[in-house]
N, C-alpha and C positions, 0 to 999 in steps of 0.2 A: 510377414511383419511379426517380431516379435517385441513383448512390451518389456519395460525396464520400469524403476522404481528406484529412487537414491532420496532418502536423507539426510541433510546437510543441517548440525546444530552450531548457530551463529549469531552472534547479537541479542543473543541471551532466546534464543527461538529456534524454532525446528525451521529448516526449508526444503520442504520436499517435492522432488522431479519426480512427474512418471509420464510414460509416453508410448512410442510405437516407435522402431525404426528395423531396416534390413542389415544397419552396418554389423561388422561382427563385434562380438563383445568386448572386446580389447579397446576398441576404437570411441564405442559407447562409455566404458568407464575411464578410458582418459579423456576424453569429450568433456565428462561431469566434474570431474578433477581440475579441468582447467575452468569450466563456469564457476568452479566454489572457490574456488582461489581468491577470486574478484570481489566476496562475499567477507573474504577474512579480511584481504588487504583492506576493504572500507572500515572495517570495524577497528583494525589496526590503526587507521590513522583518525577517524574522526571517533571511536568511543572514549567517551567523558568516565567511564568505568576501569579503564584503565590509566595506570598514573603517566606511563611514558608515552601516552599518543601523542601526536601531531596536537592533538586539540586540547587533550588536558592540557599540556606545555603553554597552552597560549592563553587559557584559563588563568595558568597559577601566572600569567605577566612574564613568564621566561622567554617567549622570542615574540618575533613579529608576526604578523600575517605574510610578507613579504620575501621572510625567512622560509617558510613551510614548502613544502611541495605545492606542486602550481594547483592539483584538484581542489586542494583548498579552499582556492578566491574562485575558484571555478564551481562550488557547489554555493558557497557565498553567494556567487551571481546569481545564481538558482536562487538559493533563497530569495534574494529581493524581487527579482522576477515574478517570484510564485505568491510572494508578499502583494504585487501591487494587480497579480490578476484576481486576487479574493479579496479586493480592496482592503487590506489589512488583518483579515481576519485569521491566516496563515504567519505567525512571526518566529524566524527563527532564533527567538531571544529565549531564555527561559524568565521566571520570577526574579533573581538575581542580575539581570542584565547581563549573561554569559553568552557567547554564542552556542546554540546549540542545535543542529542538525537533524537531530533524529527522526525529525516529523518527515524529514526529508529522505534522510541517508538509504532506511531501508531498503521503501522500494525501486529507489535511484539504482542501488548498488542489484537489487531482485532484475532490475530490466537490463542491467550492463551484462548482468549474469546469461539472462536467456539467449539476451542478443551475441553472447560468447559462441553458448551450443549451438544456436543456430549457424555461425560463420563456420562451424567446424563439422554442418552439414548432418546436424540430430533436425529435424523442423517439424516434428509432428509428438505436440509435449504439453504440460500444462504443468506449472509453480505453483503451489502454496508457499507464498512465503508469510509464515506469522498468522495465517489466516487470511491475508489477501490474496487472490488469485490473478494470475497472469499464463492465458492461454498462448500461443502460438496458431498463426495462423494457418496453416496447412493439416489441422486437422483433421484426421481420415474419413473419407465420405463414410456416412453411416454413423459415424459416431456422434451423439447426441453433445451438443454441447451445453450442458441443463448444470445449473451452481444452486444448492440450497441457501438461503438467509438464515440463520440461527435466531433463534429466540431468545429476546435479553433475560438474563436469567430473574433481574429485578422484579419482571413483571411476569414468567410463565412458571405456571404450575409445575411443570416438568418441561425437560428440556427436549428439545425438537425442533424441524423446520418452520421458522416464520414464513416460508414461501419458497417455491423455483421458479430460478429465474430460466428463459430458454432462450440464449446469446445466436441459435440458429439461424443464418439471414440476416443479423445486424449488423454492425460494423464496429461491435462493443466486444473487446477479448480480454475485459480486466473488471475485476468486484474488488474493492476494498470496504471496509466496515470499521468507523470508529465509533468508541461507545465504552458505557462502565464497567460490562457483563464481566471482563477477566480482571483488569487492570485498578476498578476503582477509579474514582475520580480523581483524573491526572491530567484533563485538555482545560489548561485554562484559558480566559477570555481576553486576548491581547489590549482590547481599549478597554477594559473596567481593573485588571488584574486579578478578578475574584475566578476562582474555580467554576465553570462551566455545569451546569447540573440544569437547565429547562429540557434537553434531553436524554432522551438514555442510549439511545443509538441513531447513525449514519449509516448508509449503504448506499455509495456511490455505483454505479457502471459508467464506464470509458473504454476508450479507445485506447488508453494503455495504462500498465497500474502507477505510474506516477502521479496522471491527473486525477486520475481512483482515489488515491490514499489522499494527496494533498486537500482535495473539495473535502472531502469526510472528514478530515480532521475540520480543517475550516469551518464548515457546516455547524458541525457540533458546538464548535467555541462561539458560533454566533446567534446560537439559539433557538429567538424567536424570528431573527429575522435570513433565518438559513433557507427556508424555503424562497424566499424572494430573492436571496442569491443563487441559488440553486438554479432558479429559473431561467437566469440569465442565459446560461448555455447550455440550455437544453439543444440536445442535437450532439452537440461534443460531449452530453454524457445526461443519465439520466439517476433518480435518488428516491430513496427509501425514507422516511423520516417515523420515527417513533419517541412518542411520549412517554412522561414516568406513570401517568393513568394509562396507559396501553393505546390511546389513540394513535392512530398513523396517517400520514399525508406524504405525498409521492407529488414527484415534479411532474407537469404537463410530458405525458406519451409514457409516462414509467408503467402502465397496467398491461401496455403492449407488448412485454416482455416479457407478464405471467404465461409458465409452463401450461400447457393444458391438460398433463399426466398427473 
């Protein structure tokens, strides 16, 4: 087995592959070339950063939704879907009343990505995308499957792991983490409209980083009452929660993931 390692910078972010496979290299690096493609074309049509996407277009009132490529109403869907399983607290509206994806697009576009390498027969891999992580399942016996938590910068002296998590045995291949540490305050609270600030960071685990990134964002914008949604479905995922005074609360079974290393 030999490892590989590719960074892909996209959506204003780094995404990088690294993994283990026998294929020969040629195969490997067109492998990676067809998962990143998937990574551009999302950004191509749903970034609000560029003035000719699919999405700015429908922003400034120049076409319809009807008009668009069909992924369009198809991540749409998504969104309200993912809208009504956080009971609200996920909206893909921005402050403006725009439609805007992003909370979503990422790691939508991060798992179409994997799920590419994997059909073209890479399956023993792990994504950073942006910071969220998305393992692949067939990682190589022996190798540990252990993800640090970062410490929000707000509240640590220096920067360092807040914790490892150890994904060994569970049926959890995905971390995402929303929070102010890089971005500043930018998740705001869909039923107040005020910018979200009761905490400083989210750390979801899930069974894939969709539902990863979406509860974290969620979570975050809902505050005080993120732990009691959190709860809800514990078992399809487990969370981290940290305050702007440093305290932290974890949903019921989240301790049983701390590394023992």
């Amino acid at each position: 087995m030999r490892e590989f390692r590719h960074t892909e910078f996209c959506m204003g972010t780094a995404f990088t592959y690294f993994g283990r496979t026998d294929r020969p290299s040629a195969e490997v690096e067109a492998a990676v070339r067809s998962s990143a493609q998937i990574l551009h074309q999302a950004d191509e049509i749903f970034s609000l950063y560029k003035p000719e996407s699919p999405l700015s277009r429908l922003a400034r009132g120049e076409t319809s939704l009807e008009r668009l490529p069909q992924v369009v109403s198809e991540v749409w869907d998504l969104c309200e879907m993912w809208g009504e399983r956080t009971e609200g607290w996920f909206k893909p509206f921005n402050q403006n009343n725009m439609f805007d994806p992003s909370g979503l697009v990422k790691t939508w576009a991060a798992e179409n990505a994997c799920l590419r390498l994997e059909e073209l027969g890479i399956t023993d891999f792990a994504m950073n995308a942006g910071g969220d992580i998305r393992l692949s399942k067939n990682i190589s016996e022996g190798i540990p499957k252990r993800i640090g938590i970062s410490k929000p910068v707000s509240i640590a002296e220096k920067a360092g792991a807040l914790t490892v998590l150890d994904l060994n045995g569970s049926d959890y291949y995905a971390v995402a983490t929303s929070g102010t540490a890089e971005r500043g305050e930018h998740i705001w609270n869909p039923k107040t409209g005020l910018v979200s600030n009761e905490l400083v960071q989210v750390t979801v685990v899930a069974k894939d980083i969709v539902t990863a990134d979406i509860f974290a964002t969620a979570a975050f914008a809902a505050g005080d009452q993120a732990l009691a949604l959190l709860n809800k479905h514990v078992g399809e995922l487990q969370a981290l929660l940290v305050y702007p005074n440093g305290d932290l609360q974890a949903t019921e079974g989240f301790t049983k993931l701390f590394s023992p290393v």
